[in-house]
Each structure stands twice: as structure tokens, then as C-alpha cells.
N, C-alpha and C positions, 0 to 999 in steps of 0.2 A: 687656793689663793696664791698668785705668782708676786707679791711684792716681796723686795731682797731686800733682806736686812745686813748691813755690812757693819763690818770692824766689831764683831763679836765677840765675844771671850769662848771660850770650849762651851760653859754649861750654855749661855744664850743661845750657839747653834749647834746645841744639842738637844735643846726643847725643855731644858732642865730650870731654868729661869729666865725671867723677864727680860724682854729685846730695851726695854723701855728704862728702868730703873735697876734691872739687879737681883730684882728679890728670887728668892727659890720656890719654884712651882711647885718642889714635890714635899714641899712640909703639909703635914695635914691640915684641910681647910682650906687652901688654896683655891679661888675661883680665876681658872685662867681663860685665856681663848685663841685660839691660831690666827696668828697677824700677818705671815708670809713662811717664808722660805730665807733659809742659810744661801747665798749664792754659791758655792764651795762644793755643799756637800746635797741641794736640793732638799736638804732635811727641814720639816715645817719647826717653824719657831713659833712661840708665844707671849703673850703679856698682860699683865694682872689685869682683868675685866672691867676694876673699876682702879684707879681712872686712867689705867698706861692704855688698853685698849680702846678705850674711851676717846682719849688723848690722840690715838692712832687713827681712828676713825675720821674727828673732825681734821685732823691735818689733810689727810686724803679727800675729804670733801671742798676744802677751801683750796688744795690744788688742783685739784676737777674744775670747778668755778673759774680760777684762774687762767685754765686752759681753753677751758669749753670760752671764757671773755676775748682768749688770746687770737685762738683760730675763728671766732666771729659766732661760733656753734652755743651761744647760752642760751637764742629765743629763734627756734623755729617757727615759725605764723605760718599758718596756712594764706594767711591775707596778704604773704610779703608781695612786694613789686617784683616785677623783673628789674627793674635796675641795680645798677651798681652795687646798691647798699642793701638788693632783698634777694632772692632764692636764686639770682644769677649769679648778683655778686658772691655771696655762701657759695655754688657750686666752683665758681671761679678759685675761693681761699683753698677747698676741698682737693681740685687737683693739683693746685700747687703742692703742699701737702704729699701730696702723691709722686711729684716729680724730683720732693726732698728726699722721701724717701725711699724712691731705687737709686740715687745719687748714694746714701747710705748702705743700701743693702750692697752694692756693688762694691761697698771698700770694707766691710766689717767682718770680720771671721772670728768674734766671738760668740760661742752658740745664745746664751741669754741672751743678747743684745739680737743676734737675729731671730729673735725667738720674738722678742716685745717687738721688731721693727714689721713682723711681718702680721703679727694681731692689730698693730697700728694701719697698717695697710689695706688687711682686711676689713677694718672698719669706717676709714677716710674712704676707702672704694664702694661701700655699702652705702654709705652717706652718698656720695658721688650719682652712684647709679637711681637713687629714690630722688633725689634731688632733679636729677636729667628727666626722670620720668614726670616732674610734676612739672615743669615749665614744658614741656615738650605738651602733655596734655591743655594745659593751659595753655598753649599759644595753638595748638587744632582747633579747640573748641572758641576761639576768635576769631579763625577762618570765617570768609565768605564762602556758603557754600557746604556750610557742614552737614554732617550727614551723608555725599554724596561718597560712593568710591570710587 
């Protein structure tokens, strides 16, 4: 899991206690579970199962939703329209997206940041490309004439 946990103390990115609250992982009984990575040192960090992990989970899902709302990406339909507001418009947010981010990749020279910028990319272009393919098939098969080569 690549998510960074920052402003750490030594034992948190050391994997020695909780990213979330503090407690010590290596008391016995401890149920923990790997929530990211120390930015620093790449070393996996952890946090109590119930409820810092727990905790960590929904945060990252309610900012997925957020973002998946932000970029247009929360409801793909296979029924969308070509317009504006359906699998054109989506592909249209998609490369913009894409033109943010070699604008980024071209001024940034820290490695995590181009590390996230370029899995961001490879997936806004994965999006990009399924996307092109489904309107592009959908507007053939609207053709007069189909079938013919």
C-alpha cells in the first residue's frame, strides 16, 4: 500500500505504533494492520484494526467518492449520451486530467510525487483509452452502411 503517513514520531515510522492514535503495536495482543508507508524511510507503517484502521479506511473511501464526484468518474453507464454531460463529456474531463498532469510531471522532481503523478496518469489514460473505444464503437455502429468495409 503506497499511502504516506507524515509528521510521524520515530516508533509510528517505524511500524512500532499507531499512525492514527499512538498506541504501541508490539505490546502483546495488539491487533494491527499496514495502513501505508513513512514517506522518509518507505518503511510500512501501521494502525490499531479496530477502530484507527477502521478510521483509515472510511477516510480513504469518502475521499475516493470525493474525487471520483470531482473528476465526473462516480457513475459510468454504459447508456450515457454522447453529449456533454455523458461518455464524451467524461472523456473530455479525462484528458484534461491528463494535460494537468504532464504540466506536473514536467516541474516536479520529487520522486513520491512523481511516483503518484505517473499511477495517476496511467489510470486517467486507461480511463481515456476505454472511454475513446466506447464512443468510437457507438458512433460505427450508427453508421449508415454498416457492416460494409
Amino acid at each position: 500500500m503506497d499511502r504516506y503517513f507524515w509528521h510521524l514520531s520515530s516508533a509510528q515510522a517505524s511500524g512500532m505504533a499507531c499512525v492514527v492514535c499512538g498506541a504501541d503495536l508490539m505490546s502483546e495482543g495488539a491487533a494491527m494492520a499496514m495502513v501505508g508507508r513513512d514517506p522518509a524511510t518507505e518503511t510500512q507503517v501501521y494502525a490499531c484494526k479496530d477502530p484507527c484502521a477502521v478510521g483509515v479506511a472510511t477516510e480513504a473511501e469518502r475521499m475516493a467518492a470525493e474525487l471520483r464526484a470531482i473528476t465526473g468518474t462516480d457513475a459510468l453507464s454504459q447508456d450515457a449520451s454522447l453529449g456533454q454531460d455523458g461518455e464524451f463529456g467524461a472523456l473530455l474531463r479525462e484528458m484534461r486530467i491528463l494535460v494537468g498532469n504532464e504540466a506536473l510531471l514536467a516541474a516536479i522532481t520529487d520522486i513520491p510525487t512523481l511516483l503518484f503523478l505517473l499511477e495517476l496518469t496511467e489510470h486517467h489514460a486507461g480511463l481515456a483509452a476505454a472511454r475513446s473505444r466506447v464512443i468510437y464503437d457507438r458512433m460505427r455502429s450508427n453508421e449508415p452502411g454498416d457492416g460494409e468495409a
